[in-house]
N, C-alpha and C positions, 0 to 999 in steps of 0.2 A: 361880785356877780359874774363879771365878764372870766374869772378864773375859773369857776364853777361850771360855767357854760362851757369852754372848754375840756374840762374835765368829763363832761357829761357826752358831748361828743367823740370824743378819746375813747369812753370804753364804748359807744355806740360802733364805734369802727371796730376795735376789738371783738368784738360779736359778729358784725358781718362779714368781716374778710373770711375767717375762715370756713364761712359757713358758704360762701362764695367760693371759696378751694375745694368745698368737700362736693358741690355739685359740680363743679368742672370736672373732680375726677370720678365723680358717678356716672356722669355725660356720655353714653353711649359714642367709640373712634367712629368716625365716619367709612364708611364701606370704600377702600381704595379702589373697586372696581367697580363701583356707581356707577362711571361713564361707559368703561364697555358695556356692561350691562344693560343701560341705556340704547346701545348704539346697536345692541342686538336685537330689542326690542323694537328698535327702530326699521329694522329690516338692514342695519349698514353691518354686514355679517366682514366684509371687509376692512374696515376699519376699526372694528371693534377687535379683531387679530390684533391688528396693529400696534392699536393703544395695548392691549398686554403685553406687548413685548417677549420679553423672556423671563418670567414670571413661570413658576413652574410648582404652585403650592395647588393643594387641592382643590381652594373656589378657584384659581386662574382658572386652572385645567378644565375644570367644568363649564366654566363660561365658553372658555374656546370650543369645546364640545356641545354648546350650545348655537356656536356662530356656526360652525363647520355643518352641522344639520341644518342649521337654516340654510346654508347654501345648498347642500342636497336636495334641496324644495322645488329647484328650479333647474337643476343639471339633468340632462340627458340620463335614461336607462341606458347602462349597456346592452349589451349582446351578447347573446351566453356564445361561447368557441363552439364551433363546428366540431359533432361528437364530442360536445362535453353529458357526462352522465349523467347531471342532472339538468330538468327542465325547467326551472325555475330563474330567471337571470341573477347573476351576482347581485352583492350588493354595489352602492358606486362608490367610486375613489371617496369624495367628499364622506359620506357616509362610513366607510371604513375609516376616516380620519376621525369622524366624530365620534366612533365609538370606541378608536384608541384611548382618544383623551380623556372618555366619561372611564374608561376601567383604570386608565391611571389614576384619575381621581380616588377615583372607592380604597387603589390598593392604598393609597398615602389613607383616608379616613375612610373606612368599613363602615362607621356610621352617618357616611352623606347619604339620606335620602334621595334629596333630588338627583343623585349619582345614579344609585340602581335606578330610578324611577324610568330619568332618561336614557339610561341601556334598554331595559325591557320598552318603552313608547318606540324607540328607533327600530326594533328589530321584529315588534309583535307583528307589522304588517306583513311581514316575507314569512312569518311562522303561518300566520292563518292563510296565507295565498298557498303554501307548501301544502296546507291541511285541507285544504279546498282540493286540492291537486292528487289525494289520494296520498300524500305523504306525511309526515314529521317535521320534514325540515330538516335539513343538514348542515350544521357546524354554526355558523353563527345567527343565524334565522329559524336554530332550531327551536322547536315551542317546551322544550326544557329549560332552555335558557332562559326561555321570556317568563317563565313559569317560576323561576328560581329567581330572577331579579325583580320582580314583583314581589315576588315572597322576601325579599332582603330591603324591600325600601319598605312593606309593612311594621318589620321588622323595628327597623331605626328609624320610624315614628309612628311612636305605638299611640299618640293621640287624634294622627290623621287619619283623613277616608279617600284621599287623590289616589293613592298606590292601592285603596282596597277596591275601590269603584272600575280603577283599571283591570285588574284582576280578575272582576266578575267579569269583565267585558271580556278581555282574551279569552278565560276560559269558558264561558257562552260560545264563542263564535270557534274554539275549537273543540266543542264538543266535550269538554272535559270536564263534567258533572261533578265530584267529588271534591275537584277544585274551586268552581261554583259553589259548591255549598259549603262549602269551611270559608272563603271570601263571607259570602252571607252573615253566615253565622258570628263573624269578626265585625261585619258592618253595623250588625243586630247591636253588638257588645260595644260597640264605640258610638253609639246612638241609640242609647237605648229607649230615649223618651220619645221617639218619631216613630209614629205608626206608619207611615208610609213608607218605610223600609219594610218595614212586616210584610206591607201589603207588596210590596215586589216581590220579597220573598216570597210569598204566598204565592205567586204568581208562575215564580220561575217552578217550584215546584211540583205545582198544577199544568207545568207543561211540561219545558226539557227535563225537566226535572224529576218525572215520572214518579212522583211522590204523591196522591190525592189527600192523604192521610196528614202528611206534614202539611201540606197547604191549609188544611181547617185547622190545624193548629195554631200555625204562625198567622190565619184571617180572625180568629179568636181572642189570641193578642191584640189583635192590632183596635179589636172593640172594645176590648176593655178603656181604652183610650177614645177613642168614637162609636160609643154605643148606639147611637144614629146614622151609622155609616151604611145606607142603602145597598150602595152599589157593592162594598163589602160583604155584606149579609147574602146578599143576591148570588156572589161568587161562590159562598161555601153552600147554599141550596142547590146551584148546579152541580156539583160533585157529589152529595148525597143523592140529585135524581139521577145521575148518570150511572151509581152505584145499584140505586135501586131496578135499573133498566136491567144493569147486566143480571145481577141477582135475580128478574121475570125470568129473561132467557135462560138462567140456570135450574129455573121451577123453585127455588128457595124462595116462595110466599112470605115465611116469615119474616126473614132476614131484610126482603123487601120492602114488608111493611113499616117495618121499622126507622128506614132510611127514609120512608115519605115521612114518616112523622118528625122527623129530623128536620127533612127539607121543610114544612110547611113554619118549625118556629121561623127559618128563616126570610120564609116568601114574604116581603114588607109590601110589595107594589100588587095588588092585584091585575093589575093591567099588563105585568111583564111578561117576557117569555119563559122566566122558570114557573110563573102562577101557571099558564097554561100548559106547560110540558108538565108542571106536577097534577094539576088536573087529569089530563092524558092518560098518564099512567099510574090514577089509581081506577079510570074510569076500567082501564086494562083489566085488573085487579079483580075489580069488581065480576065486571065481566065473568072471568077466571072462575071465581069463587060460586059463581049464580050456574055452571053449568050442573 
């Protein structure tokens, strides 16, 4: 009995050791840069230098390129030179060091995300403040650049939305429509079950976006998912009255009426202000038609 027992333990170990080998080597290496990374997050932008040493692969790089901007968080603007031709100040030492190290990065892996991401976050503020200023942006703050490394962290992570989100925000705040709406239209596509994307969509297109048309589309969308969505319904009734308005002042009666009738499936609240602007101007209509 007691040999048997043995025996029976013998190949019980024979079964678990290796099975004990094969998850040690499935066992995700632990991140050698844990700590700086840590110590970044921690706000110790200095010591997390430190701890990488001389470390020169593309997560070091980026880490240090992550310390180096945080320390630009709290350093001094410069001063642009006496007759320099542009009016915009440099960028700062620290900041030209952080985003040495984030392009070294990329060039060693092209496909680090968070590489381009934080090139384009470092540089988009000097682009929009240039584009605020009546300009572009010149050389490293230009909003091509920020336009391009945005467009390259989409890129190398074709399942995220951090680098498209950013995206639509730079190009919102520089005007740059076209860009805005292919951003969208990728947020649409990498989200496709959240109507509340739609509805930004919708949104943006209903304004900067100078699109009324697209915006009842992508609000359309967004109900087939909330068919009860008030305040949705409500947005696509005001662009059919607003259409309807222009369309009075143009004497197109028909084309008018058509668009109240439009607006009215959407008027859900009688008590709102499209109930009563669509009231308004059929009362208009009427009017019109009675003389």
């Amino acid at each position: 009995m007691r040999r048997g027992r043995l025996t029976a333990v013998g190949a019980l170990l024979l079964l678990v050791v290796p099975a004990c080998r094969r998850e040690a080597a499935e066992a995700k290496p632990e991140d050698p840069l844990a700590g700086a990374r840590a110590l970044v997050d921690e706000r110790r932008f200095d010591d997390a230098i430190a701890a990488i040493g001389e470390r020169a692969d593309a997560d070091a790089l980026y880490v240090l390129g992550r310390a180096w901007a945080g320390k630009a968080q709290s350093a001094p603007v410069p001063t642009p030179l006496p007759g320099a031709s542009s009016p915009e100040p440099p960028l700062k030492p620290e900041e030209r060091q952080a985003l040495a190290f984030f392009e070294r990065a990329v060039a060693l892996r092209p496909d680090l995300a968070a590489g381009h991401l934080a090139i384009a976050d470092l540089l988009a503020p000097h682009a929009v403040l240039a584009s605020r200023r009546g300009g572009a942006g010149r050389g490293d703050g230009g909003v091509e650049h920020v336009l391009e490394s945005y467009g390259r962290a989409m890129q190398a992570d074709p399942a995220g939305t951090e680098a498209v989100e950013s995206m639509i925000r730079f190009a919102s705040a520089v005007g740059r429509v076209p860009e805005a709406k292919a951003a969208f239209e990728e947020l649409v596509r990498r989200r496709r079950e959240d109507p509340g994307v739609l509805v930004r969509y919708g949104d943006y297109l209903a304004g900067p976006g100078r699109d009324p048309e697209g915006a009842i589309a992508r609000y359309s969308q967004a109900l087939i998912w909330r068919p009860d969505d008030t305040a949705t319904r409500l947005k696509i009734a005001a662009i059919h009255l607003a259409t309807a308005s222009a369309l009075m002042d143009q004497r197109d009666y028909v084309a008018a009426e058509q668009r109240l009738r439009d607006a009215r499936r959407f008027v859900a609240d009688p008590s709102s202000a499209e109930a009563a602007r669509l009231r308004e101007i059929e009362g208009r209509l009427r009017e019109i038609r009675g003389r």
